[in-house]
C-alpha positions in Angstrom: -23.6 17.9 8.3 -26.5 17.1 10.4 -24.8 15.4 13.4 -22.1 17.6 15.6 -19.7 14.4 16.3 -17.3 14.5 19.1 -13.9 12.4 18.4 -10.7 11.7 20.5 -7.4 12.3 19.5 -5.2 9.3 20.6 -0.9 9.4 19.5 -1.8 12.9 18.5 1.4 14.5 17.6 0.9 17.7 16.6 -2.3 17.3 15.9 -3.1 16.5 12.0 -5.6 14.2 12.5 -7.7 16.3 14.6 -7.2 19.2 12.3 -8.4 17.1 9.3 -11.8 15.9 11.5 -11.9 20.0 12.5 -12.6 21.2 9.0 -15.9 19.3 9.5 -16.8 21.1 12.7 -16.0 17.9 14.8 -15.7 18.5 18.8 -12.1 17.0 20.2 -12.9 16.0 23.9 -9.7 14.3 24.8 -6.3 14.2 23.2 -3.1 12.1 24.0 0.8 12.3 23.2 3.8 12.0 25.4 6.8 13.5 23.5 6.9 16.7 25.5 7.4 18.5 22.0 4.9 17.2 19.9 3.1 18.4 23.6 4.1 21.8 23.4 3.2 22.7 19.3 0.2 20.9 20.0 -0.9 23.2 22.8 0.4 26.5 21.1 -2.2 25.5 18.3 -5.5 24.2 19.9 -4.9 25.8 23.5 -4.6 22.0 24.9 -2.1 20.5 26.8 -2.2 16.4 25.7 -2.4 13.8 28.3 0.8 11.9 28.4 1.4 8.0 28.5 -1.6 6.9 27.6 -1.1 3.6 29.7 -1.9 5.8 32.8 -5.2 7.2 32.0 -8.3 4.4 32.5 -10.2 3.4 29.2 -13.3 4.5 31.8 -12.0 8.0 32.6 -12.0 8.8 28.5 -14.7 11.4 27.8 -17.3 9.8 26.1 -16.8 10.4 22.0 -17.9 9.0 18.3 -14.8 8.9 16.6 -11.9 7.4 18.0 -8.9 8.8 16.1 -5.1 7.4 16.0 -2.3 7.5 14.6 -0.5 5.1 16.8 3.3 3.7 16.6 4.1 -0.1 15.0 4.8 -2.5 17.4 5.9 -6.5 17.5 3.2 -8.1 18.5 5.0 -11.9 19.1 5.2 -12.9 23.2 6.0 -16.4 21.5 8.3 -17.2 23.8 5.6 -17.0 26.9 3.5 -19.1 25.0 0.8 -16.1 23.6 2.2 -16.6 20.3 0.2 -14.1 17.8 -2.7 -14.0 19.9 -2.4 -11.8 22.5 -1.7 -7.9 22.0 -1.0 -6.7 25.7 2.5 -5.3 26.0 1.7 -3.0 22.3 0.2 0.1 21.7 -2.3 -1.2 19.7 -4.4 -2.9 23.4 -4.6 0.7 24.2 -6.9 1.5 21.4 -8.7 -1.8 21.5 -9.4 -1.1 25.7 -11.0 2.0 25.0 -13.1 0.5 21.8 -14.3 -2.4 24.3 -15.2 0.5 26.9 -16.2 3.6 25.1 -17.5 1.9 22.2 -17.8 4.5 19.7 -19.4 5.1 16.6 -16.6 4.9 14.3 -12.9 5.2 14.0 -10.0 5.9 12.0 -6.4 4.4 12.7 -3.5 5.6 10.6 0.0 3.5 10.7 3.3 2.9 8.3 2.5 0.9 5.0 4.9 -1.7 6.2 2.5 -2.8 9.2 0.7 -4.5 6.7 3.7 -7.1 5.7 5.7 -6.6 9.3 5.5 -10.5 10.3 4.9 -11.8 7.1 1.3 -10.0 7.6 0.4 -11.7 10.9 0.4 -8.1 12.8 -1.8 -6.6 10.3 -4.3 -9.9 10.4 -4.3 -9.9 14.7 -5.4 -6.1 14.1 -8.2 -6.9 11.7 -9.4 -9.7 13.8 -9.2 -8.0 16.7 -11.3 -4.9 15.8 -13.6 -7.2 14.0 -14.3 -9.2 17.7 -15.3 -5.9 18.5 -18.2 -5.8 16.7 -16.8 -2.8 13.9 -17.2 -3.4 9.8 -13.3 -2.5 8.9 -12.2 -1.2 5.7 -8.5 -0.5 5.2 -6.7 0.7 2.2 -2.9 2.3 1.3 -3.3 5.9 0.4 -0.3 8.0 -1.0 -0.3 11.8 0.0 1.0 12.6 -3.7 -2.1 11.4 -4.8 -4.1 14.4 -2.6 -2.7 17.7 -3.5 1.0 17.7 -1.5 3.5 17.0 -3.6 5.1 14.4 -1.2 6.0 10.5 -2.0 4.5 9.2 1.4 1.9 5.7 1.4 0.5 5.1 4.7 -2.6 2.5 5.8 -5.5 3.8 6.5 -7.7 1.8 8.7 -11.7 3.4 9.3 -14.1 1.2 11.5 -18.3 1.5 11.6 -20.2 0.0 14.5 -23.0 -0.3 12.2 -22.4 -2.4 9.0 -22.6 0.3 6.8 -20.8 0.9 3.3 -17.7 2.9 2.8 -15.3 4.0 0.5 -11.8 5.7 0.6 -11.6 9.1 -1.2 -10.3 8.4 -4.9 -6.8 10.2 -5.7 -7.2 13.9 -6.9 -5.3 12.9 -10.1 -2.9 16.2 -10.0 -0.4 17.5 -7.1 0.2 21.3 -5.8 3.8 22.2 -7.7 7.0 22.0 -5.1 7.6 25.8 -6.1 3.6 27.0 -4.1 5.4 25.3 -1.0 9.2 26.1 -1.0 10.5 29.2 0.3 12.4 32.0 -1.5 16.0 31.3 -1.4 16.9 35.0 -0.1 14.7 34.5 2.6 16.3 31.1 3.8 18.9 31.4 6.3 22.5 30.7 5.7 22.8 27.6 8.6 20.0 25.3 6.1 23.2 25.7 3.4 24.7 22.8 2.7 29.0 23.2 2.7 30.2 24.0 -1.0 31.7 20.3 -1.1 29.0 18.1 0.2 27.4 19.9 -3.0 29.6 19.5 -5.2 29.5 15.7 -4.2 25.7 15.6 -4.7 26.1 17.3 -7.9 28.4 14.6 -9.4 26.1 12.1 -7.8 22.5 13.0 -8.9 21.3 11.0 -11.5 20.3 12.6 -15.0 19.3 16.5 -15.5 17.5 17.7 -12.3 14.4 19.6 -12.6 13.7 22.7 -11.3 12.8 23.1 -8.6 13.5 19.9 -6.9 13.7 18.3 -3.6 17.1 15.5 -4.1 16.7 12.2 -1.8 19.7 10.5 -0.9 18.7 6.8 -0.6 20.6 3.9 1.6 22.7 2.9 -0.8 24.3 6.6 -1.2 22.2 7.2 -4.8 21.0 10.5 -5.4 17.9 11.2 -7.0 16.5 14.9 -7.7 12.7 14.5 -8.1 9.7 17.6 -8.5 8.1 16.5 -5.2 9.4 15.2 -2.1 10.2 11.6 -0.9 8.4 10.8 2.6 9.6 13.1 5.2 11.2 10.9 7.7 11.7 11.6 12.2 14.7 9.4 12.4 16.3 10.9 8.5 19.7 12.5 8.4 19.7 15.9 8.0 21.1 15.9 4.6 18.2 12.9 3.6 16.0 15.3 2.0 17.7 18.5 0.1 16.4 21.0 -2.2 17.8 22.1 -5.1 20.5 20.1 -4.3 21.8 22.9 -1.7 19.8 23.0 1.2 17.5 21.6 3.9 14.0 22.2 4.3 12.6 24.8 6.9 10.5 24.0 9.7 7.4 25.8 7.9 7.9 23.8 4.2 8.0 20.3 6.3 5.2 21.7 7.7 3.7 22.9 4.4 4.3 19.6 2.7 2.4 17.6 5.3 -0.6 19.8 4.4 -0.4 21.9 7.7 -1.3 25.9 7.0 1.0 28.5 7.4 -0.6 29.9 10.9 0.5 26.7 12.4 2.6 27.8 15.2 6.2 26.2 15.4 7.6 27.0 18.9 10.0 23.9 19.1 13.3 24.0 18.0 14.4 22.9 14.3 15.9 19.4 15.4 12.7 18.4 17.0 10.7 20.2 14.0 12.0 17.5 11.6 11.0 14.8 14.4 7.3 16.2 14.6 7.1 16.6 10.8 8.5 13.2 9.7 5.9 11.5 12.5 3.0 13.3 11.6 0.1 12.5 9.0 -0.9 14.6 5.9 -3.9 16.3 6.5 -5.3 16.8 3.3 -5.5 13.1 3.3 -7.0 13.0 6.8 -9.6 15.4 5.2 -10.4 13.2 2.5 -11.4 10.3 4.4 -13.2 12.6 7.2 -15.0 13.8 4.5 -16.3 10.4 3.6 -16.4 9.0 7.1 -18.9 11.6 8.0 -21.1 11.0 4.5 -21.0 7.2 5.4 -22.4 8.3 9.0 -25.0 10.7 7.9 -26.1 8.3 5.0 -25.7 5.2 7.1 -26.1 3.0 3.5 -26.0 -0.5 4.3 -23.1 -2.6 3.0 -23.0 -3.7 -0.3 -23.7 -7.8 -1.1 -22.0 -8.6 -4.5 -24.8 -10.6 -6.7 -22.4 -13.8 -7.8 -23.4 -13.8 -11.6 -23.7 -18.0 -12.7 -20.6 -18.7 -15.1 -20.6 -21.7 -17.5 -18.0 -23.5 -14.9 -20.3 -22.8 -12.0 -23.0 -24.8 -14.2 -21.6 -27.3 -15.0 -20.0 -27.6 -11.5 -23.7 -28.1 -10.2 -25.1 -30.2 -12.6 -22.1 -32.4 -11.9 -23.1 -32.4 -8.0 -27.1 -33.1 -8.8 -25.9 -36.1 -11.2 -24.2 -37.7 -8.5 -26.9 -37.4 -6.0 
């Protein structure tokens, strides 16, 4: 890498986006988060305290960076009822990042959000997005990536959004093809303490629940309708699940440290928050070895800068026709 490039790290969490951009020796100059937890594991790992509510801080008063980086919260956009309709975006977390776009106007950016923003509305949030950043002057890409597909064994599809300034060429990373086995990321049993045990009949309920012969080892999801399914890689690890959502083995929770390992985050990640808000941090957070894969490729497309691709429209025997048909009848 030729080019040192300094980013900002908006929604932060605990910081997986940043760490992703930091394995290519980018330069965080501002970070923002306002759950006081997220706060506090973020500052026992990059020695940074996070701004808070980022509606307090001025799009001006943001250090000037390249890559604006976010992994910001779904909102309704509709203020139909004060005549807006699905124009306007004030009032959603989403003007925050345009604001500082308009302002800072950086090089490139990469916004990270739950599959579903791209159908919430019948699609019309995900198309005001697209327009919006394209106003701005940025050549969008967008794609849904699945963390299974890049090393982690964990079921979990989120949209990726990455923006140029310049109208260069990009593409996602491709899947890896293989995953990590759950056993490299689950702790030894005699090392687990008793309280992540589940109660001998809540197991014995699973057990006569869980459909066909569970593999070993296995992480067994509890889905909405009460069905139990024991599977050799994780479902998405959820803020809001029930503690008994996501069980391994069919006996206990996961610690702090797998959740941790299963979004990708290394072992010398501190965890000074209690377990409760652990799961909360966990389930919000991004993968990073999928926030690696597309900083990898973000920073190739900047240091290559190779300009975007026009498809040649090969002439098909319709198309022909089609115009000899037009010529005849002038």
């Amino acid at each position: 890498m030729t080019n040192k490039y300094k980013t900002i790290d908006l929604f932060a969490g605990i910081g997986g986006i940043r760490l992703g951009f930091q394995c290519y020796d980018c330069e965080n100059v501002f970070s923002s988060e306002w759950d006081k937890y997220a706060q506090s594991m973020y500052e026992a790992n990059f020695k940074e305290k996070p701004f808070g509510d980022i509606n307090l801080i001025k799009p001006e008063d943001i250090p000037d960076h390249d890559i604006l980086l976010a992994g910001f919260p779904c909102q309704p956009f509709s203020i139909a009822g004060k005549g807006l309709g699905f124009s306007d975006t004030r009032g959603t977390l989403f003007f925050n990042i345009e604001s500082i776009l308009k302002v800072k106007k950086p090089t490139a950016f990469l916004l990270e959000n739950v599959k579903r923003l791209t159908t919430h509305d019948s699609g019309r949030t995900f198309k005001i997005i697209l327009e919006k950043l394209n106003e701005l002057g940025y050549t969008v890409y967008h794609k849904v990536l699945n963390a299974l597909d890049f090393g982690v064994p964990q079921k979990r599809e989120r949209i990726y959004i990455v923006g140029f300034k310049d109208k260069i060429h990009f593409d996602f990373p491709k899947p890896l093809g293989f995953y990590r086995p759950l056993s490299e990321f689950l702790e030894k049993e005699i090392d687990v303490p008793s309280n992540y045990f589940i109660s001998e009949s809540l197991k014995q309920k699973r057990l006569q629940a869980v459909k066909g012969n569970p593999p070993y080892p296995s992480i067994w999801h509890e889905n909405i309708g009460g069905n139990i399914s024991a599977l050799p890689y994780s479902c998405a690890l959820r803020a809001g699940g029930s503690y008994n959502y996501l069980v391994v083995n069919g006996v206990r929770r996961l610690t702090g440290r797998e959740m941790l390992r299963l979004q990708g985050f290394p072992d010398n990640f501190i965890i000074n928050i209690p377990y409760s808000q652990v799961r909360k941090v966990a389930g919000n957070s991004v993968t990073v070895p999928v926030i690696k894969s597309i900083a990898h490729e973000m920073i190739n497309t900047l240091e290559g800068r190779q300009p975007i691709k026009v498809p040649i429209v090969q002439p098909t025997l319709f198309n022909m026709l089609e115009e000899m048909e037009v010529a005849s009848e002038n």
